[in-house]
C-alpha positions as CSV (number, residue, x, y, z in Angstrom):
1,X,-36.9,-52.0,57.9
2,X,-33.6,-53.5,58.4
3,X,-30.2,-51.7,58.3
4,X,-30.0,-52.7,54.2
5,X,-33.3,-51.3,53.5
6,X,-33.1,-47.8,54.8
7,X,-29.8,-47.2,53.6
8,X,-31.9,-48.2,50.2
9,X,-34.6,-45.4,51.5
10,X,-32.5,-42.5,52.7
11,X,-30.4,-42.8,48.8
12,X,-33.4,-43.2,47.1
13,X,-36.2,-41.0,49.0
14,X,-34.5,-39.4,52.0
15,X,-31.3,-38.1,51.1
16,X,-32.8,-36.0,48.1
17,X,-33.5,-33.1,51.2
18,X,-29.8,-32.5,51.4
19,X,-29.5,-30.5,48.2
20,X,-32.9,-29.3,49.0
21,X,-31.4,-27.9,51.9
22,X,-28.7,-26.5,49.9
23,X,-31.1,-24.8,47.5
24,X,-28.8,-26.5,44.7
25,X,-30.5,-25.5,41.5
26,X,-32.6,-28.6,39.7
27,X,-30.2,-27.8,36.9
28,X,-27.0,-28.4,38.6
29,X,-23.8,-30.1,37.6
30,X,-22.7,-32.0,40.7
31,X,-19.3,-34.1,41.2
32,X,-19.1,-36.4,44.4
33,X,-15.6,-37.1,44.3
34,X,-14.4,-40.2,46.2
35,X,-18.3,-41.5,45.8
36,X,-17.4,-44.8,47.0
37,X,-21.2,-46.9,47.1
38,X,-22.5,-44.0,45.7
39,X,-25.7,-43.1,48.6
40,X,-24.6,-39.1,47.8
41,X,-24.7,-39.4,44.1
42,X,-27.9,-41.7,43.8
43,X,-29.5,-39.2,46.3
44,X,-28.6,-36.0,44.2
45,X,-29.8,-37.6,40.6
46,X,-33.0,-38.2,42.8
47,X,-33.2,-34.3,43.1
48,X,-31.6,-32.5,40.1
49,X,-34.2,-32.6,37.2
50,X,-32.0,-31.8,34.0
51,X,-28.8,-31.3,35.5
52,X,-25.9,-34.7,35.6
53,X,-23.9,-35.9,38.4
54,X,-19.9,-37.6,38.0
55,X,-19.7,-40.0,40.8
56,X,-15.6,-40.1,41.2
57,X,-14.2,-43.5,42.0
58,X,-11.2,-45.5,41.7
59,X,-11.9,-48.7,43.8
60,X,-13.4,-51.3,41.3
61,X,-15.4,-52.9,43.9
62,X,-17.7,-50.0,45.1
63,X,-17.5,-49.0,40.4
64,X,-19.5,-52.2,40.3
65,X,-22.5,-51.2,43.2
66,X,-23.1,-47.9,41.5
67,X,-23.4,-49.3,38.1
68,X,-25.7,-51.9,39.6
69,X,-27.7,-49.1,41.3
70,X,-27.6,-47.3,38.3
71,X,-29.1,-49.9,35.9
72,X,-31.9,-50.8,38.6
73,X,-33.2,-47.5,39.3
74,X,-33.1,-46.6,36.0
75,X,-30.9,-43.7,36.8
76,X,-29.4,-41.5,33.4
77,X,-28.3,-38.3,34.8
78,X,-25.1,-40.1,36.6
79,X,-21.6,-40.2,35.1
80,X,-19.3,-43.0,36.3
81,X,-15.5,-41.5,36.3
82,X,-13.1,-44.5,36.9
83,X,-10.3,-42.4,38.7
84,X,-6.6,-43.7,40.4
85,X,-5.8,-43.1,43.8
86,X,-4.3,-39.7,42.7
87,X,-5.8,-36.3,44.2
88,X,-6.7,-35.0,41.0
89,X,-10.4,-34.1,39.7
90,X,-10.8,-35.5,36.1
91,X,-13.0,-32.8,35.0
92,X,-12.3,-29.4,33.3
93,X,-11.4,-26.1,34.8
94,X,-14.5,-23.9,36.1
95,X,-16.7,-26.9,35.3
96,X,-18.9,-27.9,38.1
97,X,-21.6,-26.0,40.2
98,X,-21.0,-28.5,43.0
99,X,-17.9,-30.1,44.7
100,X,-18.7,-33.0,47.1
101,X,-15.9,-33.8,49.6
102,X,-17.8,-36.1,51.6
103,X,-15.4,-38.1,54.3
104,X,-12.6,-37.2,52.3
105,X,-10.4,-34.2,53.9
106,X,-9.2,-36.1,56.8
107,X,-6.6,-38.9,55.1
108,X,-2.7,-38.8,54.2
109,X,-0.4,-39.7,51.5
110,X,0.6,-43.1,51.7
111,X,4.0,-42.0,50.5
112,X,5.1,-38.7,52.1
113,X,2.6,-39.4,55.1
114,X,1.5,-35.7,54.9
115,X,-2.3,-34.6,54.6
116,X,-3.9,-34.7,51.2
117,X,-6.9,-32.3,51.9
118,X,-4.7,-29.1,51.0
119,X,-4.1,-30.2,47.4
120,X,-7.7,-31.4,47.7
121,X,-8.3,-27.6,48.1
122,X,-6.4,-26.5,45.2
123,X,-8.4,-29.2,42.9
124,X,-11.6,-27.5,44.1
125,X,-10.9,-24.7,42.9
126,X,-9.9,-25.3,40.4
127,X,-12.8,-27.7,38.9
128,X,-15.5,-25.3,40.0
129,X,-17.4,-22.6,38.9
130,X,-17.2,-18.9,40.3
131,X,-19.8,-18.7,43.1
132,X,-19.7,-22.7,43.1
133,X,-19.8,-24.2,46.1
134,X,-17.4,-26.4,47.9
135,X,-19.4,-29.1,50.4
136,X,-17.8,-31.0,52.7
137,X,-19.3,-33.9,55.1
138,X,-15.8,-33.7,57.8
139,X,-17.4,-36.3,60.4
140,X,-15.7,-37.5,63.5
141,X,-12.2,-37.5,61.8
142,X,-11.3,-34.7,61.2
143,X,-11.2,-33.5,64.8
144,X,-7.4,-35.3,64.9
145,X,-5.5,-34.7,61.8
146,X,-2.0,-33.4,60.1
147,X,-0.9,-29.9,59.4
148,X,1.1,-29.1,56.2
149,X,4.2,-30.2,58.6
150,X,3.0,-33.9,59.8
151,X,2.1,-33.3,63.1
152,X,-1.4,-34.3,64.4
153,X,-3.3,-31.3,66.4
154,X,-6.5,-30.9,67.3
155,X,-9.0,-29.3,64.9
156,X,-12.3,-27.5,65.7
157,X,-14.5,-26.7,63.1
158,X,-13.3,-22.8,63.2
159,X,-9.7,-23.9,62.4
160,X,-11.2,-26.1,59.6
161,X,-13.5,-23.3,57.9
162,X,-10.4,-21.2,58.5
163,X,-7.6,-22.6,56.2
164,X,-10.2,-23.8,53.7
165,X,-10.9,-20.1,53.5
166,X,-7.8,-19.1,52.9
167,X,-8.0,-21.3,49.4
168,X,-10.4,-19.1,47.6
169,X,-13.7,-20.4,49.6
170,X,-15.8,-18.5,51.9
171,X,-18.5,-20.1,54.2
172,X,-21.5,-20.3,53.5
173,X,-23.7,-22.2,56.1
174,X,-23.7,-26.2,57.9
175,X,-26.5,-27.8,57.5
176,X,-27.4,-31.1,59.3
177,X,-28.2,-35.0,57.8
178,X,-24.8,-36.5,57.0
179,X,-24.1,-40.0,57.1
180,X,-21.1,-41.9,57.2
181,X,-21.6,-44.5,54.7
182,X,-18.4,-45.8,55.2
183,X,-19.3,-46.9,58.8
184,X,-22.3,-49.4,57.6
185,X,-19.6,-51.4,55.9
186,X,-16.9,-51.1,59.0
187,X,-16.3,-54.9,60.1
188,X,-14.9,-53.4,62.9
189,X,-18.2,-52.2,63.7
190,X,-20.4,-54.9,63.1
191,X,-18.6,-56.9,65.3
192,X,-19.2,-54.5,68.5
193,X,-22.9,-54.3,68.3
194,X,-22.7,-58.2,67.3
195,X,-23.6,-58.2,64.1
196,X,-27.1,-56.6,64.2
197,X,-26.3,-52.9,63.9
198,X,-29.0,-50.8,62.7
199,X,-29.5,-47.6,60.6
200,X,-29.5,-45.5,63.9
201,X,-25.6,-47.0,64.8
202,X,-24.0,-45.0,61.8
203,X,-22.5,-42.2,62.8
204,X,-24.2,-38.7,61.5
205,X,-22.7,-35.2,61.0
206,X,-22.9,-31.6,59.6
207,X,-22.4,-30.5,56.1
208,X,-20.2,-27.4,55.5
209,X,-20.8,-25.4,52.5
210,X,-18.5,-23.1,51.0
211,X,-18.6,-20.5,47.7
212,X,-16.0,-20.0,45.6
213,X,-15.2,-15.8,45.4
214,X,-11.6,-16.2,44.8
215,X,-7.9,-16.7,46.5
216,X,-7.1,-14.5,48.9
């Protein structure tokens, strides 16, 4: 199979043992915030049975992929939320079983230049439900990002699961079989391994899963 058609296979077969993993029950309400193609989303519908999933978006372009996805796999247990650029979670307070933050934590506001994942933390808990959990793909990026001040440090994963802690969450486990979506779609990358890259050339990482038990 090429590149196109296992990224098909791991959304649609594959990436199903991720919630499996996460012993998510079947019944689940699940929002993928920042969804973008929407491989996480498509994946979890594939696992919950009577449970729904709000794929969060605001770029029009990747909107149109899921829908597509959606009409062809026949998929009805996925929401589409059009959302802006703005850090907060359409949904209702104490709402959802399951936050995904997948490649999100690591970017800044455009504006003030400072990091957005600390209002990101607020929104999760916010949107979900006591002993919800927070999950969080971090990937490569996050090892060099802001503090609440604007300076770039270093960041291991203990100084991550640290101040996300200290916003109501406490970890839970990591789990393996992330995949940077984002990276299959890098120009940038297609052009260094000459426009052949393969499934195996996307970067991979841990998941980190948190449960909401309440600020600190």
């Amino acid at each position: 199979m090429n590149i196109h058609e296992k990224l098909t296979d791991w959304e649609n077969k594959q990436g199903k043992k991720l919630f499996k993993k996460m012993n998510i029950s079947e019944n689940a309400i699940i929002a993928d915030f920042g969804c973008g193609y929407g491989e996480y989303s498509i994946s979890a519908s594939k696992y919950i049975k009577s449970g729904k999933i709000y794929a969060i978006e605001y770029d029009k372009n990747a909107i149109k992929i899921v829908k597509n996805k959606i009409e062809n796999y026949g998929i009805n247990n996925i929401e589409i939320i059009i959302n802006g650029k703005e850090l907060k979670i359409p949904l209702e307070n104490n709402f959802v079983d399951v936050l995904l933050y997948y490649d999100m934590i690591h970017g800044n506001n455009l504006q003030t230049k400072l990091p957005v994942r600390f209002d990101m933390y607020i929104e999760a808990y916010r949107v979900i439900k006591n002993n919800g959990i927070l999950s969080i793909a971090p990937f490569s990026e996050c090892n060099n990002m802001k503090d609440k001040n604007g300076k770039y440090k270093k960041y291991t994963k203990e100084k991550i699961i640290e101040e996300i802690q200290e916003y109501g969450f406490s970890y839970i486990n990591e789990i393996d079989g992330a995949i940077h979506f984002e990276k299959s779609r890098s120009p940038h990358l297609w052009k260094k391994y000459n426009n052949n890259m393969q499934f195996e050339d996307i970067e991979t990482g841990p998941i980190w899963n948190f449960i909401k038990v309440g600020k600190k």
